[in-house]
Structures are given as structure tokens and as C-alpha cells.
C-alpha positions in Angstrom: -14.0 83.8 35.2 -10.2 82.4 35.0 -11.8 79.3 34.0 -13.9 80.3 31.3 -10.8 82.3 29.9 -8.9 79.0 29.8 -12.2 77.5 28.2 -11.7 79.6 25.6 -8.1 80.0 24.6 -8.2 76.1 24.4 -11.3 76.3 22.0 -8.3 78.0 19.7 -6.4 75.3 20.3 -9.2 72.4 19.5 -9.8 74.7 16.2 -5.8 74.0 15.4 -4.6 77.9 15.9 -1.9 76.7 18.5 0.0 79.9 18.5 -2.9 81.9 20.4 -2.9 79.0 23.0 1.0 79.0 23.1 0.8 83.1 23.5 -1.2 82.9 26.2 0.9 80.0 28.1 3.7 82.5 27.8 2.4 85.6 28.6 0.2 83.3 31.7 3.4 82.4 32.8 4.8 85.9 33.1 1.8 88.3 34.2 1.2 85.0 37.1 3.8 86.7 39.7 2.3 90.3 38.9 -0.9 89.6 39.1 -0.2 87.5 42.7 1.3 90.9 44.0 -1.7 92.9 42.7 -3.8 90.4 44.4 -2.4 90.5 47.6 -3.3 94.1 47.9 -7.0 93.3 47.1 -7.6 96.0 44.6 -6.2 98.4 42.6 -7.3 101.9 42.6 -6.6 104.0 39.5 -5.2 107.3 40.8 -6.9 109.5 38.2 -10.5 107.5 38.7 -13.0 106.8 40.8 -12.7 103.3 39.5 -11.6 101.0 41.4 -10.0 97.4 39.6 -10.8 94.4 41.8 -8.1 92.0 41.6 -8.9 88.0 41.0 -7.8 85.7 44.1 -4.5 84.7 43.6 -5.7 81.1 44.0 -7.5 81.7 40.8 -4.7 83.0 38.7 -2.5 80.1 40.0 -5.1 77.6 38.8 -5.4 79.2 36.0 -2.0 79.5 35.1 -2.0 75.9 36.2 -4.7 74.6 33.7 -2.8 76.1 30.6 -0.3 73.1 31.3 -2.5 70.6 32.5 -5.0 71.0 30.1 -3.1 69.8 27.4 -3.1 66.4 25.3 0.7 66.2 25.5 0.8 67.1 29.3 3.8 64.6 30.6 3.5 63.0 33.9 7.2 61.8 33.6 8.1 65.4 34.0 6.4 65.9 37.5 7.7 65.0 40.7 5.4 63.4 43.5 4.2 66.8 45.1 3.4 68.2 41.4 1.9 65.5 40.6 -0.6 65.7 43.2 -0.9 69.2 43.4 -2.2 68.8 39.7 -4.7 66.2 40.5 -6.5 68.8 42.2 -7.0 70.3 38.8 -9.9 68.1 37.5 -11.6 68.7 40.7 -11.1 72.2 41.2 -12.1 73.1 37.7 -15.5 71.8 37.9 -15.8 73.3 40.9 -16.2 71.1 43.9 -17.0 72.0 47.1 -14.9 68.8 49.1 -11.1 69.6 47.8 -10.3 68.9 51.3 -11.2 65.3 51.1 -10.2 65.1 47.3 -6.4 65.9 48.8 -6.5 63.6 51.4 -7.9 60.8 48.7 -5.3 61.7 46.2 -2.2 61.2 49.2 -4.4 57.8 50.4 -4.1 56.5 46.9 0.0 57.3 46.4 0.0 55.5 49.4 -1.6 52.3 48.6 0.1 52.1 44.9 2.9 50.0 44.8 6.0 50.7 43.4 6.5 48.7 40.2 6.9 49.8 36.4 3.5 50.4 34.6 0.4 49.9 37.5 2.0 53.1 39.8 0.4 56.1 40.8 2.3 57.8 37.7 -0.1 55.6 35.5 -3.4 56.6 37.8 -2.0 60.4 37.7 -2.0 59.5 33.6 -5.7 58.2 34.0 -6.7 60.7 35.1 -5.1 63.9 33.7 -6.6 62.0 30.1 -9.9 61.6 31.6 -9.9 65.2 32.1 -8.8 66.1 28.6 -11.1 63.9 27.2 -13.8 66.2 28.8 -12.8 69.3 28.2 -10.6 69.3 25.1 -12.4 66.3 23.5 -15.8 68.2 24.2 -16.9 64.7 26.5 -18.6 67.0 29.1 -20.8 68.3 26.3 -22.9 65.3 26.2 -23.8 65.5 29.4 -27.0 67.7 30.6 -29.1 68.2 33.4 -27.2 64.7 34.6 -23.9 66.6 34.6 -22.5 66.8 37.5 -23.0 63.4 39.2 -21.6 62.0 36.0 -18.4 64.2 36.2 -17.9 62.4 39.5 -18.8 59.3 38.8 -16.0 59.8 36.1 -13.2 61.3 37.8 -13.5 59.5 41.0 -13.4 56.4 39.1 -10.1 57.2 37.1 -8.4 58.2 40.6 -9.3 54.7 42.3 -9.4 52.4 39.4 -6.0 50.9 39.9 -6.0 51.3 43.6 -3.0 49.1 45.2 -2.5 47.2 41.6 0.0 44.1 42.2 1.4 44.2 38.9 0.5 40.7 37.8 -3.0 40.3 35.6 -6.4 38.6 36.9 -5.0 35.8 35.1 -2.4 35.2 37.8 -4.4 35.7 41.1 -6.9 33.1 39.5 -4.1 30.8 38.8 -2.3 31.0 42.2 -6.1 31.1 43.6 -5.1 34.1 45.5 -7.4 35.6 48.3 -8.8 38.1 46.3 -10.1 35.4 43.4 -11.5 33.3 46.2 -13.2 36.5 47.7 -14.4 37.4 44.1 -14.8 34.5 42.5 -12.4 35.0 39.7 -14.3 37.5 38.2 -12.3 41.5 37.4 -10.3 40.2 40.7 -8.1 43.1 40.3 -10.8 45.6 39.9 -13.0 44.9 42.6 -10.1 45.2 44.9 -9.8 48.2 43.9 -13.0 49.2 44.2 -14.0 47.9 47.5 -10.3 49.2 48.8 -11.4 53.3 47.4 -15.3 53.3 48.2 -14.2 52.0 51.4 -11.9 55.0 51.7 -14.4 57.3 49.9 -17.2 56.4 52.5 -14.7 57.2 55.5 -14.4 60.1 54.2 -17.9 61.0 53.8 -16.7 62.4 50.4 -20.2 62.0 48.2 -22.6 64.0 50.6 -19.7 66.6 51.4 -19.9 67.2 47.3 -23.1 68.7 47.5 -25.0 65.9 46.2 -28.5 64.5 46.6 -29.4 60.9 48.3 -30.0 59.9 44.3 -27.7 61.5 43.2 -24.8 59.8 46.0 -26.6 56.2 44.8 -26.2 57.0 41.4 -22.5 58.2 41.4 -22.0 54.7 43.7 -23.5 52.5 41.4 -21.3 54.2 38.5 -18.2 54.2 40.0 -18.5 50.0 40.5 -19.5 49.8 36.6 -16.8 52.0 34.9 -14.0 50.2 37.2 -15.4 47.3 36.5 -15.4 47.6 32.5 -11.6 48.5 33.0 -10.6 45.0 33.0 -9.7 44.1 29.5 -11.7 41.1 29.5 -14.8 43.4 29.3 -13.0 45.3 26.2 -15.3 43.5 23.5 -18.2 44.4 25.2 -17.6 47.8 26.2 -16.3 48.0 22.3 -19.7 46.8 20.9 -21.7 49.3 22.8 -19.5 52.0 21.9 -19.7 51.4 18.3 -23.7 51.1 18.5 -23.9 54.3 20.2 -21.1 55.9 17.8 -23.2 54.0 14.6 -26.5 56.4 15.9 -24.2 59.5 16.8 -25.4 61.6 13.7 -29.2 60.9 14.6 -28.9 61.8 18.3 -27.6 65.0 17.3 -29.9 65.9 15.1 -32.6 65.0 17.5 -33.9 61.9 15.4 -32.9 59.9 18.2 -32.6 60.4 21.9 -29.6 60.1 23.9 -30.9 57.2 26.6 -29.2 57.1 30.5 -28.2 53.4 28.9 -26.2 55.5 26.5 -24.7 58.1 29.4 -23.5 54.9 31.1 -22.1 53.2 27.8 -20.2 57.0 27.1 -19.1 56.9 31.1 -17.5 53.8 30.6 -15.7 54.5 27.5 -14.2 57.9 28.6 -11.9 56.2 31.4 -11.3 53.3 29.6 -9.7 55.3 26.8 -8.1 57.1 29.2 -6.7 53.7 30.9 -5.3 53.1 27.5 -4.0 56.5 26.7 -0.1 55.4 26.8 -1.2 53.9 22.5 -2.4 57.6 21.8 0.0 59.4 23.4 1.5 62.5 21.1 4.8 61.9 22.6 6.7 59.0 20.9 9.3 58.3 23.7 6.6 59.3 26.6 4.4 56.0 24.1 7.6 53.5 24.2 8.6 54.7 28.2 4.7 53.0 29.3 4.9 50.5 26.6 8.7 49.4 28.0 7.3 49.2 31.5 3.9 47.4 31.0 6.5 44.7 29.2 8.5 44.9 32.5 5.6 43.9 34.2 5.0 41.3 31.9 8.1 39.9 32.0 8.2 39.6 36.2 4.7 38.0 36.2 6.1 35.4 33.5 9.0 34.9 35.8 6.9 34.3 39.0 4.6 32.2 36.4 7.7 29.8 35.6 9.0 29.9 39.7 5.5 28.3 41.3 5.2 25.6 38.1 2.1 27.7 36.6 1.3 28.1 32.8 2.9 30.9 30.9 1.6 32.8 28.4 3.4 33.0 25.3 3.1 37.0 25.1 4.4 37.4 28.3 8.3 35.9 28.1 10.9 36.1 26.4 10.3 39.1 25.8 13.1 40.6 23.2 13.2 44.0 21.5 11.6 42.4 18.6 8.9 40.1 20.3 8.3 43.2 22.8 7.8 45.1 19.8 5.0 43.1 18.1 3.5 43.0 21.6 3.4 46.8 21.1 1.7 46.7 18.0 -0.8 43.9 18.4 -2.0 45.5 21.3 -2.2 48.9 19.5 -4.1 47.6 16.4 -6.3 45.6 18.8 -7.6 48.7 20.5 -7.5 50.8 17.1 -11.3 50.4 16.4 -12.1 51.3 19.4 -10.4 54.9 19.3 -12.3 55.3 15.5 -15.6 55.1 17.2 -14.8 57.1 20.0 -13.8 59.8 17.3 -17.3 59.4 15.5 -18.3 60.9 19.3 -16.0 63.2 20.0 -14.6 64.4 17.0 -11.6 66.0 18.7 -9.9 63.2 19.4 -9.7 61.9 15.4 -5.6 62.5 15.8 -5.4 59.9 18.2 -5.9 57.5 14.9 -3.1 59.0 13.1 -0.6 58.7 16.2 -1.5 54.8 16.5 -1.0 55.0 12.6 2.2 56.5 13.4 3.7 54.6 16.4 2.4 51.1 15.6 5.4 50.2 14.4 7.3 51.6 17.3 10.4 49.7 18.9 10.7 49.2 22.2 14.6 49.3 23.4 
């Protein structure tokens, strides 16, 4: 019940009438403590009735309350400490109600864990991931081209945004080829940094016995494996093109497969699966926040700017982008980057019409400095 309510005070929101969505944060925030007390009693019985009012668990007014703030396009991980933040990675999970939260906790502290502490690939980024994953589902009306596929999909999503990054060095695939690292012997140079990733959280997941424990089906548990590999694998920016061209040929047919001229193929689940936590791996270009925009776009040119370093230390090749990096060199970094990925975010919008304002904030920040 709590969650269709939140359902559908943010349908105001997607239809642009803020001020019922910001009315009921406010009045959410202050009924939340009431409400807890009337809970803990159980029920309330009318002293003039025979009715009696039975209570929601506080556990679902607190996520609830909780989902008003995390279910937002301008939610700020920046603002959170470590516990909030995983407290509200929870949310995701809990919303589309899973049966394993148990093991999702103990996945969410085993993946602060492993990420390292350096400026832009940190658990604040996978936190980011996926909080926009989520959004993109509910707010960008994702979820609603899923059907009778939907919940192995969900997972395959989420799951994938939690452990796409998992125990990131902060250099590219570019270095570990280059220094022919362990992991680009083990892989053979291809999305080394990705399949690290994976094999370190399905490794983790499978400890856990997390898939069966989610109420799924043998197919359904081979499926979301086989899902998880591909979308972490088409985060590596190498695959961008790629991923881009089937986006844009689903996005070209959109109008037809909603008018039922055309059908919606599992190929084209898996092309939309892919592009939803990709877009959200890129969501620091389409953030409504200008400063929260510049904060990741002045740490990813941190990063940059140590790998160069290390680059120039062992003898290797630099790459051009990636030193010297001034505020005006950083800058056109920025917005080459952003008009790069610009297309990218128009088809996505042809899907998921919701998300159009992400085009006018990389309109609007592309020529963003970075101090």
C-alpha cells in the first residue's frame, strides 16, 4: 500500500505538478513519528465505533517516508554519510519487494568493502549507479517495458549496477593492458576492468546463495546470470558505439512497438537492460545539480590525472586527454565527453519519454568549468 501511495504522488511529479510531490515530502516527514507511535500500539480503536483502524508496520511508513527522498532525480549521494548511504541502497530492493534483504545487506557492506578509496571509481559512484538505475525505472517509466519477464530483469538490473565497479583501481583498461597487469593476462585484454568485477561479485553473489534465496526459478537464476555478465560487460566504454547503435534502432521502431505494429523481441529487453545502467553509469553529465555535475567531473579528472602520472613514472605512453590537465583543458574534457554521450541520452528519451530534461541539462552544463 505505502508503495503504491509513493507511486502515485511521484506520477504528479513526472506530470510536472511538483508542489503536490513537495507537500507530501513535508507532511511525510511530519506524520512519520506519529504514525511510528500509532504503530507501535498495533491498532487504533475509535472510542465511539466499533471500528477498529489498523495501523501500517512502522517499517513501511519508514520506507515510505524513505522513498519520497530517494526516489528523486536530484537525490545527492554527496549529502549521505556511509551508513545512509547503505541504508538507502536497500531501497531499490525493498521496493520491488524482495524476499533476500538479508543477503542484499550483507552484499551492499561486501561491496563498500572491496571499493577503494580514490576520487571518482568509490562506492559513492556505485551508490550513484545505482540510486539512477532505480529512477530510471520508476520515474523514467523503464519498469513499464518490462512484462511477464519482469522480475528476473529487475534483478538482472539492480544487481548489476551494485557490482559493476566492484574493487575499481582507478586507472582505465588502457593501463592494465599497457603494464600487462594480471588481470589483462587473465582476461586477455578484453573489458579487463569489468570482468574483475564481475567474477569478484558473482563470486560473492554465489556464496551467498543470493539468486535461489530471491525466489527465482532454475531459468530464471540462468537467465539473471547470463545478464548480469552482459550489462557489466557493455559498461566498458569501449562497447559505447555498439551499445549506442542498438539503442538507437530500438528507439528508431519505439512508435511501432507501441502501437503493436511491431513486437518488442527478448533481443530488445537485453538491448534496453544494457542501456538502463549504462545511463546510469553516466549519470554525473545529466545530473540536475550543477556543482553535484562539476564535484564527479573534478574527480574523474583526478583520476585521470594520477593514471597519467603513474603512465609517465613506468616510461608508458600517455594519452593526451589525460595530463596536463588545467582548468581549461579539464574543461573541454568535460564537454567533449558530454557531447560525445549526447546522442545517446536523445534516444534513450525516444524510450522513455521522462527522461527528455536530461538533454536540456547537458545543453545547459556542457560548457561547465571545472575549478
Amino acid at each position: 500500500m505505502i508503495k503504491k501511495v509513493i507511486m502515485i504522488v511521484n506520477g504528479y511529479r513526472r506530470r510536472g505538478w511538483s508542489f503536490v510531490y513537495n507537500l507530501v515530502v513535508c507532511v511525510g516527514s511530519f506524520l512519520s513519528p506519529v504514525l511510528s507511535f500509532v504503530t507501535a500500539k498495533n491498532s487504533c480503536h475509535l472510542s465511539d465505533s466499533s471500528t477498529t483502524f489498523q495501523a501500517y508496520p512502522v517499517e513501511d511508513i519508514r520506507l515510505g517516508n524513505s522513498l519520497l527522498i530517494y526516489q528523486s532525480w536530484s537525490y545527492n549521494v554527496f549529502d549521505r554519510d556511509s551508513d545512509e548511504l547503505k541504508r538507502e541502497m536497500l531501497l531499490p530492493f525493498e521496493y520491488y519487494e524482495c524476499s533476500a534483504l538479508d543477503e542484499i545487506r550483507t552484499l551492499v557492506d561486501f561491496v563498500e568493502m572491496k571499493m577503494r578509496k580514490i576520487p571518482f571509481h568509490n562506492f559513492e559512484h556505485i551508490c550513484s549507479v545505482l540510486h539512477f538505475t532505480f529512477v530510471l525505472l520508476t520515474l523514467g517509466g523503464g519498469e513499464e517495458v518490462f512484462d511477464e519477464s519482469f522480475r528476473k530483469v529487475i534483478y538482472s538490473i539492480l544487481l548489476s549496477a551494485l557490482l559493476h565497479d566492484l574493487e575499481h583501481p582507478g586507472n582505465n583498461n588502457d593501463y592494465e593492458v599497457k603494464t600487462k597487469s594480471e588481470i589483462a593476462t587473465r582476461y586477455n585484454n578484453e573489458s579487463v576492468l569489468e570482468n574483475h568485477s564481475l567474477r569478484m561479485g558473482m563470486e560473492k553473489v554465489i556464496e551467498l546463495d543470493l539468486l535461489p534465496k530471491l525466489g527465482l526459478a532454475p531459468d530464471e537464476i540462468i537467465y539473471v546470470q547470463n545478464e548480469i555478465q552482459n550489462t557489466i560487460l557493455y559498461t566498458d566504454m569501449s562497447r559505447h558505439v555498439e551499445l549506442s547503435n542498438r539503442l538507437r534502432e530500438l528507439s528508431n521502431r519505439w512508435d511501432r512497438i507501441k502501437l503493436h505494429e511491431e513486437q518488442l523481441t527478448d533481443y530488445d529487453i537485453q538491448t534496453f537492460t544494457y542501456a538502463i545502467v549504462h545511463a546510469a553509469d553516466l549519470n554525473n553529465v545529466v545530473q540536475e545539480d550543477k556543482e553535484v555535475a562539476y564535484k564527479w567531473a573534478r574527480r574523474i579528472v583526478a583520476e585521470f590525472e594520477n593514471q597519467s602520472r603513474l603512465e609517465h613514472e613506468k616510461g608508458l605512453q600517455v594519452r593526451p586527454f589525460m595530463s596536463n590537465l588545467d582548468s581549461e583543458s579539464a574543461r573541454k574534457v568535460q564537454t567533449d565527453f558530454t557531447s560525445y554521450v549526447s546522442p545517446y541520452f536523445e534516444d534513450l528519451a525516444k524510450i522513455l519519454p521522462n527522461t527528455k530534461h536530461f538533454n536540456d541539462i547537458i545543453e545547459e552544463t556542457s560548457g561547465g568549468k571545472i575549478d
